[in-house]
N, C-alpha and C positions, 0 to 999 in steps of 0.2 A: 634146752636152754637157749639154741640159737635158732633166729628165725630163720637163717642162711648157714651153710657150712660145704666150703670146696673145698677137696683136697689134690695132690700134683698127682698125677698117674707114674705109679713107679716106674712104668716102664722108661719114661721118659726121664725120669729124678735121678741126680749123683747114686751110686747105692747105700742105703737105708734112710735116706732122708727120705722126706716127706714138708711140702709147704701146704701149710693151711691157711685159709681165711674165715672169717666170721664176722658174720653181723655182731656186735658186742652191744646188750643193750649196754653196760655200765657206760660205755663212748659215747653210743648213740651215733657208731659209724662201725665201717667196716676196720678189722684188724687183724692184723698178720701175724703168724708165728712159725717156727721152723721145729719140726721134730728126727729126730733120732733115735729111730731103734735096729739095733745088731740085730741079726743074724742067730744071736742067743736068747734072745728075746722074745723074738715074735712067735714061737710058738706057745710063750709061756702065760701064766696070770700071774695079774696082780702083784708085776713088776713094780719096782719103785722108781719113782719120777720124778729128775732131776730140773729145777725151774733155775735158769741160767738169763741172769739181766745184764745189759748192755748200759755203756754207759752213755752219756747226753752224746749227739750228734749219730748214734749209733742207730741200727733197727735190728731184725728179727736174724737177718742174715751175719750179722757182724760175730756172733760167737764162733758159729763154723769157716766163714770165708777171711775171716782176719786170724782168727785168734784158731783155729782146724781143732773144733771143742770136741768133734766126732772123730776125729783120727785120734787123737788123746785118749780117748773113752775107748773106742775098739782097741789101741793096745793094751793097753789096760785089763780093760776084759779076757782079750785072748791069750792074757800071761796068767793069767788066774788070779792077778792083785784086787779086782773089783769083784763085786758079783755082776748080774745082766742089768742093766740099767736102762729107762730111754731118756734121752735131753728134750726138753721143752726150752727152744729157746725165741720166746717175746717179742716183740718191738712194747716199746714203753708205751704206745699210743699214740707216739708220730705226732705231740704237741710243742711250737718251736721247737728249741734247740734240746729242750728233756724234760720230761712232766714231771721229776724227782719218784713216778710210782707212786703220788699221796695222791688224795681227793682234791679236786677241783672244784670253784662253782662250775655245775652244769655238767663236769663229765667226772667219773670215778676212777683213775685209775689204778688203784689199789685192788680197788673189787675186780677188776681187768685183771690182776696179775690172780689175785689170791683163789679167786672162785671160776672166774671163766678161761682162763688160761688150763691148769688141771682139767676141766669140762672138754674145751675144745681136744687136750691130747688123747683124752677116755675116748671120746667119739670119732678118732681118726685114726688110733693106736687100740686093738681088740686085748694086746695087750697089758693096757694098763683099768683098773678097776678105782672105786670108792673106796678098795682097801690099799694100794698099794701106798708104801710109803711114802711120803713126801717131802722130797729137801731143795734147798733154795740158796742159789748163791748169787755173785754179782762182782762188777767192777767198778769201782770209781762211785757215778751217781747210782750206780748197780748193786754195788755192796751197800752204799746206804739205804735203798728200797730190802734188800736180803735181809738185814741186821733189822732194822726197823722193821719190817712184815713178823720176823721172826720173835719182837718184841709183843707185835700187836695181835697176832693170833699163834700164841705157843700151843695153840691144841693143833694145832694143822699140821705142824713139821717137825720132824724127825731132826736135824739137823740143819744149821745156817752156817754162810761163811759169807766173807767176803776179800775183795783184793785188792789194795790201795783204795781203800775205802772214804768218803766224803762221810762226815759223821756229822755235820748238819748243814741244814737246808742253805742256808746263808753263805756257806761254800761254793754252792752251786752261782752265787751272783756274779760271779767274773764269768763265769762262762757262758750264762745264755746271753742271748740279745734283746728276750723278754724278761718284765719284770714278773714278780710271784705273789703279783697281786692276783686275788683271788682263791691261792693255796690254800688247802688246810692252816690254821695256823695254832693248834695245839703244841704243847709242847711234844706230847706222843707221835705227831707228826712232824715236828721240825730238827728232831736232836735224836740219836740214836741213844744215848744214854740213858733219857728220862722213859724211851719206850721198853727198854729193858728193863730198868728199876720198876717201874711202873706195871709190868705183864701182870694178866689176870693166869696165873696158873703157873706152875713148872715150865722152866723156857727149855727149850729144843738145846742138844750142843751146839756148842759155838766156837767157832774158829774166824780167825783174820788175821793177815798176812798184811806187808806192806815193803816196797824197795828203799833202800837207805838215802836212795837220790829223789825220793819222789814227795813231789810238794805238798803232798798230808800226811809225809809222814810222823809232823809233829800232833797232828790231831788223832793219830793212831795210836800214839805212844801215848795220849791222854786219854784215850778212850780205853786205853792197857790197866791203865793206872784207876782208872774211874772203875772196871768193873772189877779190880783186887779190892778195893776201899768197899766197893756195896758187896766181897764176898759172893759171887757172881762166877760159875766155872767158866772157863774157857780156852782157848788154845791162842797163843797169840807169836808169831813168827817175824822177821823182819830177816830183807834178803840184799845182795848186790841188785840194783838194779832201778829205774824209772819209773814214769807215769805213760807205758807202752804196751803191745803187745808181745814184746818180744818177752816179759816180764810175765803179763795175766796168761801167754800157754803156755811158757815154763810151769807154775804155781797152780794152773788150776789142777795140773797131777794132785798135787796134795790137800783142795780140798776131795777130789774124787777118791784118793783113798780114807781120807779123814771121813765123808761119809759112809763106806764102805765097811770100815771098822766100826762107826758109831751105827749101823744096821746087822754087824756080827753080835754085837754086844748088847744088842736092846732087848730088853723083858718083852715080851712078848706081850700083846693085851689081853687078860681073861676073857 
């Protein structure tokens, strides 16, 4: 899939990280991502693989070196609350201040996360396979790429969540410096709701979390409320706390054990 692919020499890497690069055609530039896999892991197949989104101003590096998404995951693991897992964690594609994760004119970055992101960790991680699970979570612009992917392709994931989540695109307008001209502008690409009502298929579980101080939290508590009316499972939490990361690595424990349980409990595929 890629016409280029480097990866960091462990020798030299934090341990069990791993920084990738790739030519992306979806970008039609090169692009970063950061992986994680234990110690419990690497000798195994066809782990399940955790796709972890940053939110605007963020990149590949911001889940581990802000939010320590691998020291979370390795305790975890080594208490026996999770099974073996490895994190894929993205840059959104490094367009201004945050591509929202939708298609653009001219560059894809949906197709970045959904298709060449899993590609790129299969080919750096021996690890992970075409069969290993796949789940997807996020923060902020990150939970809305998570929810939303998980709307738009519920054959692909196992499990979505997200954390303090931006639940439509027009959220995102105070915070870039660019406008969102040129966006996708479907509804499936601008609202997390209409892309869940909307899924072609059985949606993946769903979970989202939100702080009682954090400025979406009223779009969370409607996004609560919108998937009880359309009948829609889900897991929906609200906690002390902000729009920080003192907040998403507290919380990402529990989507990691939310998916952990929702891959105890999945039927297997004939």
């Amino acid at each position: 899939m890629f016409r280029t692919l480097e990866v960091s020499d462990p020798a030299l890497s934090p341990p069990g990280l791993r920084f990738v690069t790739v030519k992306s055609a979806a970008l039609g530039q090169r692009a970063d991502l950061l992986l994680f896999v234990p110690p419990q892991a690497a000798a195994l197949q066809d782990v399940p693989l955790v796709l972890l989104l940053h939110g605007v101003y963020g990149s590949h590096w911001s889940w581990a070196f802000q939010g320590g998404a691998h020291l979370t995951a390795q305790r975890l693991i080594d208490a026996g609350e999770i099974p073996p897992l490895v994190l894929a964690m993205p840059s959104d594609g490094l367009w201004g201040d945050g591509s929202g994760y939708v298609p653009h004119a001219g560059q894809d970055f949906e197709r970045w996360i959904v298709d060449e992101v899993p590609a790129a960790a299969r080919a750096a991680c021996s690890a992970c396979s075409e069969v290993s699970p796949l789940f997807i979570a996020g923060l902020s612009m990150g939970g809305f790429g998570a929810l939303r992917l998980a709307g738009k392709h519920p054959h692909r994931f196992v499990a979505a969540a997200g954390h303090s989540s931006v639940t439509e695109s027009v959220q995102l307008d105070t915070l870039l410096a660019e406008t969102r001209a040129g966006w996708a502008a479907a509804p499936v690409d601008t609202t997390v709701i209409v892309s869940l009502r909307d899924a072609e298929g059985p949606l993946p579980a769903l979970r989202f979390d939100c702080g009682r101080d954090d400025p979406f939290i009223d779009a969370n508590r409607k996004l609560h409320a919108e998937l009880q009316a359309a009948g829609i499972a889900h897991e929906y939490a609200e906690h002390d706390g902000g729009h920080g990361w003192a907040y998403w690595a507290q919380h990402l424990e529990d989507t990691l054990r939310f998916f952990g349980k929702t891959l105890t409990n999945r039927t297997p595929t004939p």
